[in-house]
Phi, psi and omega in degrees: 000128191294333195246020170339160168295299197296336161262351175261349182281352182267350193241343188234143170296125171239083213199147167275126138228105194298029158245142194274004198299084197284019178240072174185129176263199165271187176271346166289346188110351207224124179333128186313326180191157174279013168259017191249166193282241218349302184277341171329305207278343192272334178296333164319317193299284160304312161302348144294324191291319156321132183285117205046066181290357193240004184273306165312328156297318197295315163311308178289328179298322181098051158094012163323109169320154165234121161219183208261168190227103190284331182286354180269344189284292206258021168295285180356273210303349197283331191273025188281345156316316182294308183279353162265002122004256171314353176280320212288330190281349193271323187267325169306343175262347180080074183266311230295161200281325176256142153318124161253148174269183196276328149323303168304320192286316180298337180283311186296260173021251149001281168327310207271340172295322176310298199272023141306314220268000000 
């Protein structure tokens, strides 16, 4: 299984970080943890790389419908600049497990404001 601990651990970090800087990597190169917006968006990434990714959250929630909430969806998108920022700075660092283009990095983006919303 592609989203094993040892594989999601070469790309997002599990070390505490008090700095809220989501542009500071670890000393490996790779975002501190998945609760900080960096590794968040990167773990978003990997579970896009998955084949039905949206079947996999709905499992990990424990079979849950997910839907969205559009004024927070779209509160999301007016700030998205910020978060495609750290997707950009994520890919300008080589963290994502695939090369993402400037297309790829707004769909992980993206991705990642849904499952905010």
């Amino acid at each position: 299984n592609m989203l094993k601990p040892e594989y999601v651990h070469q790309y997002v970090d599990q070390v505490p970080n008090t700095n809220e800087n989501s542009f500071v990597l670890s000393e490996k190169k790779i975002p501190h943890n998945a609760a900080c917006t960096s590794g968040a968006i990167l773990l978003m990434s990997l579970m896009m790389d998955l084949e039905g990714y949206a079947e996999f959250l709905s499992r990990a929630s424990g079979g849950h419908a997910f839907k969205q909430d559009k004024a927070t969806y779209e509160k999301l998108v007016q700030d998205s600049y910020k978060y495609e920022a750290v997707a950009h700075f994520l890919a300008s660092n080589d963290c994502y497990a695939t090369k993402q283009s400037v297309a790829g990095v707004r769909d992980v983006t993206d991705a990642y404001m849904q499952a905010l919303s």
